[in-house]
Structure formats: structure tokens, C-alpha cells
N, C-alpha and C positions, 0 to 999 in steps of 0.2 A: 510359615509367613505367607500373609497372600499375595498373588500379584502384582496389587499396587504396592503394596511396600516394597516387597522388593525393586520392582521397580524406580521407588523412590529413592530406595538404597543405592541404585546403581547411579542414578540420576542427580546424586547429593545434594544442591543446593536450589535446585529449582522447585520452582511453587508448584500449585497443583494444576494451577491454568494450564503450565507450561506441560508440567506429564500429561494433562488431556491430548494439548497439541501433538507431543511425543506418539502418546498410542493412534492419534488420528493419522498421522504422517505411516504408519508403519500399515495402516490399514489403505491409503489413498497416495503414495507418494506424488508419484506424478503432479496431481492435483495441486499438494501443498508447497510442495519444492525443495523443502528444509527440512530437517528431523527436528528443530528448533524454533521457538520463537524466534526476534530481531531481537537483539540487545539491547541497553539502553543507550548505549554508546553510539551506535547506528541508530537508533530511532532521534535520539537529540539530534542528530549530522542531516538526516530528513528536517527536520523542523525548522532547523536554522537557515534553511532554503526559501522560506514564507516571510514576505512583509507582512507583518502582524497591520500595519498601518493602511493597506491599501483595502478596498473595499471590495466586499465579495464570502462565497461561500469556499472553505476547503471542503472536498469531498476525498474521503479515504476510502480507496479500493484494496479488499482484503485485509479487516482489520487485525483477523486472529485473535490475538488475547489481551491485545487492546495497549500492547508497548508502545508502540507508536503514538495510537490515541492520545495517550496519557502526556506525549511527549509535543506533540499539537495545542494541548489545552495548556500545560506548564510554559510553552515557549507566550504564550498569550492568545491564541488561539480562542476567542467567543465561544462558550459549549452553544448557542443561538444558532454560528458561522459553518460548525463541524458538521457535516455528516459523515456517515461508515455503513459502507456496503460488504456486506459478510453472505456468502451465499451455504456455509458450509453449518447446521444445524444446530451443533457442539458448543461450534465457536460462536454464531451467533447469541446463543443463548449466553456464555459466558460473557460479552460484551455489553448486554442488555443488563445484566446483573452489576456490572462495574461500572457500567454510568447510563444510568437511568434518565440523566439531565439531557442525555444527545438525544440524536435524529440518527438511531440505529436501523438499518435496513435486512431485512432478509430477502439478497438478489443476485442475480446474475452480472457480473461486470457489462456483460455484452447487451443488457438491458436497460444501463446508464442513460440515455437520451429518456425514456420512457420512467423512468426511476424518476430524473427528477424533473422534468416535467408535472407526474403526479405528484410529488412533494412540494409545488407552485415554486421551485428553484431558478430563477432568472439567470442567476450572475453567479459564474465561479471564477475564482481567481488564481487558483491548484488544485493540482491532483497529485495526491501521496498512493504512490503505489507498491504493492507486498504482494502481489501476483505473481506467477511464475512464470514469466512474459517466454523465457526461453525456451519453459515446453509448453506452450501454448501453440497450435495450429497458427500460421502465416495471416490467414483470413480471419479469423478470430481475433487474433491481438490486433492485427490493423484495422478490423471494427470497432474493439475497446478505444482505441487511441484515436480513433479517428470521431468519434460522439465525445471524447474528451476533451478535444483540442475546437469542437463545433460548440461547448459547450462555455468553454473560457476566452474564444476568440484568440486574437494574435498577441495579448500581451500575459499569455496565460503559461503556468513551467507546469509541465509534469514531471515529479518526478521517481525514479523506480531505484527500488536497490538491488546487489546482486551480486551474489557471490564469485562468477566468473570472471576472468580478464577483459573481458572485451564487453562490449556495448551490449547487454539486455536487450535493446531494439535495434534489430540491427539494420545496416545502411540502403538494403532492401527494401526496406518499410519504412523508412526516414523520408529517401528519396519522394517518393508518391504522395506523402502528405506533408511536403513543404518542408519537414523538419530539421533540425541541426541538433547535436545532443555533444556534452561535455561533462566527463567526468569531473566532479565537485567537492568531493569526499574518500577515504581511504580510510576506513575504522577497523584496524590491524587487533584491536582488543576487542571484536566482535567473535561470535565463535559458530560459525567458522568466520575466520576476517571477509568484509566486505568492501565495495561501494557505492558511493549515491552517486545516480547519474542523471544531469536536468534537463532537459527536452522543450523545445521552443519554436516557434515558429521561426523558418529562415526569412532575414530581412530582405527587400525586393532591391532588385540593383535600379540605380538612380542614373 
């Protein structure tokens, strides 16, 4: 038997996106954060965080295998409104191939101001994030978030999920860029169980 079957063997019900993501995670962990794609249970619990109603682009940082994606465009989500920023080859390429109709990027999260800017992106309204904010470098992630939050202004949510107990961004990096975050979700039939956590600018005292 070769190693993808087997593998698939061992992996039972998951597709093939998912065992690419499997083998890439075993090759890069760090990087991807999860041996797993996001369920769909967790990616619907992402989505249902977005006024489909308010005007603006979602931008999806670290799309993977495009669970989320899919779960953005079903919640009402404009394929026009969506962009996906994937930097990692594999997954990009699976992404492009699953929906042709979007504004698929092959980029660095920390290159987001410059991202879209050249994609003439004015106006965002969310950011859905699959990044692994918690082993990401201090200065790094407070870069990401910090072109995110310049980029949707003060009535803009990002939000991130995350398999740990506590805040994905934590109160270190909250503090410096204005932010206030609240856990919003608890998807216990995610595997491994997760949560969505939404992130906003702090309101000014009057």
C-alpha cells in the first residue's frame, strides 16, 4: 500500500485537501499550527461574526483548504467582497483550484497593507483569521494586526480562532493597539475543540 493510502487509511474520513494539509503540517508545524484543517463547525462560528449587510471587503488571512472560505461565501459573503491570503504553495494552489471565482493571493500576512493596496482594496470590513497568532514572533503578529486594524478602521472585528484557553492575542499586544477582544464561540465538535475570538477597537472614554 503506498503512503498516501495509508495514510488515508489512518486519516478515515478526510478528503484529500485535508491529508495534503496533514502531510504539510508534519513537514512545517510551527508554521501551520494544527495537524488539521478547521472544521466546519468552526468555520460556520467564524462566519456568523460578519454582517453580510455592511459594506466592505472580508479579507481571509491563511485560507488552507479553503473550510472557512467556503463557509464566508455560504454565510452570504460576495465571491467580489472575499479575498484569501495563503502564503504557503500547496495550499495556495488548492485554493485557486476550489474557487477560481475569488481574489486568491499568494502572500505574506505581514505584507497585507501592500497586498491590498495593489489589489486597489479601499475598504475592509473583517478579517477572518487561521494564522497561528500564538506561535508567531510578538513583532510580527503585532504587524499583522496592526495593517489589519489600519486597514478597516475603528468599526472593523478581526477575528482569530484557537485552540488554547486563553486569548490567541494576548493582552500585550491588545494593550498598544487600542484593542479589547471577547471570546464569541466554543465549537466543542471541532477537532480538536476550539474558539472564535473577535477583536475591536477599544471605545474612547467620553
Amino acid at each position: 500500500m503506498r503512503i498516501a493510502e495509508r495514510a488515508d487509511a489512518a486519516l478515515g474520513r478526510l478528503d484529500r485537501s485535508a491529508l495534503k494539509f496533514f502531510l504539510l503540517w508534519l513537514r512545517k508545524p510551527v508554521g501551520l499550527g494544527a495537524a488539521l484543517p478547521s472544521g466546519g463547525p468552526l468555520a460556520r462560528a467564524m462566519a456568523r461574526e460578519i454582517d453580510t449587510a455592511t459594506p466592505g471587503a472580508v479579507v481571509e488571512l491563511g485560507g488552507g483548504t479553503g473550510v472557512i472560505t467556503q463557509a464566508l461565501l455560504d454565510a452570504g459573503i460576495a465571491p467580489e467582497d472575499l479575498i484569501v491570503i495563503e502564503r504557503e504553495p500547496e495550499l495556495f494552489t488548492i485554493l485557486r483550484k476550489r474557487f477560481p471565482q475569488l481574489a486568491v493571493i499568494k502572500a505574506d500576512a505581514r505584507d497585507l497593507a501592500g497586498v491590498l493596496r495593489a489589489h486597489g482594496i479601499t475598504r475592509v470590513k473583517a478579517v477572518a483569521s487561521g494564522l497561528p497568532l500564538l506561535n508567531i514572533p510578538d513583532p510580527i503578529c503585532q504587524q499583522i494586526v496592526a495593517q489589519a486594524f489600519a486597514a478597516m478602521g475603528s468599526d472593523g472585528i478581526y477575528l482569530q480562532y484557537t485552540y488554547g484557553p486563553t486569548s490567541p492575542l494576548p493582552l500585550r499586544l491588545q494593550k498598544p493597539l487600542g484593542l479589547e477582544g471577547k471570546r464569541v464561540s466554543w465549537v466543542p465538535m471541532n477537532l480538536p475543540p476550539a474558539s472564535v475570538w473577535r477583536y475591536r477597537k477599544r471605545a474612547l472614554d467620553t
